[in-house]
C-alpha positions, 0 to 999 in steps of 0.5 A: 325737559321736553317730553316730546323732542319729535313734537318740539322739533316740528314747533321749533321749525313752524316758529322759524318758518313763520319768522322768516329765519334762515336756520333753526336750532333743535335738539338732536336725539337720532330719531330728529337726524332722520327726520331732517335728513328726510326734510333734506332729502324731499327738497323741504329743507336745504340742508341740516348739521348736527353740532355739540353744545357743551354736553347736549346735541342739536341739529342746525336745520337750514330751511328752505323758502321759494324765490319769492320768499313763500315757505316750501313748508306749509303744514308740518304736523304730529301724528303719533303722540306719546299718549297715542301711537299710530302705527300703518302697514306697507299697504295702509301708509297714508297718502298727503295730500294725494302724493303732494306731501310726505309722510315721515314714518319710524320702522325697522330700517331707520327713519323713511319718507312714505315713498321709500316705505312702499318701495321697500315694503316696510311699515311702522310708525307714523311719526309726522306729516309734510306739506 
């Protein structure tokens, strides 16, 4: 059993990225569904699918590659770890890449890109970091 689904999800797409895969099966806790639909709704994935496997829940991710097969994703990364929470307010949510990239974060109102977290003015969890 994996302790930590955000962080084998992230390696499960990083693995299928570099193998040049169209689509990734990771497992789906909610906390992985919106982080997906946060990927899908920042243009980084095409789209996901949440499907039944016997007793567990996976999420099928398509990924995305640009028209001459470069990766959209180039740096996907952990921030807060079990062992080490990282939590920012609305006025200290990191920047990636000075806008170039997403930061996707854990708060009250579900899982947000940065973006949304300022528009609506809500902190919390810095889960993990797109570029």
């Amino acid at each position: 059993m994996v302790n930590d689904p955000i962080a084998d999800m992230l390696t499960r797409i990083r693995n299928a990225l570099r193998a040049r895969k169209g689509e990734v099966e990771v497992p789906g806790p909610r906390i992985n569904e919106g982080i997906a639909r946060v990927l899908k709704d920042e243009g980084y994935v095409l789209d996901y699918k949440p499907f039944e496997a016997g007793p567990r829940r996976l999420l099928r991710v398509y990924l995305k590659y640009g028209p001459d097969g470069e990766m959209v994703i180039t740096s996907l990364r952990r921030e807060s770890r079990l062992s080490r929470r990282i939590y920012r307010g609305v006025d200290d949510i990191p920047r990636v890449r000075n806008g170039l990239g997403v930061a996707v974060l854990s708060t009250s109102k579900g899982v947000l890109s940065d973006r949304e977290c300022r528009k609506q003015r809500v902190g919390g969890e810095v889960l993990c970091t797109v570029e």
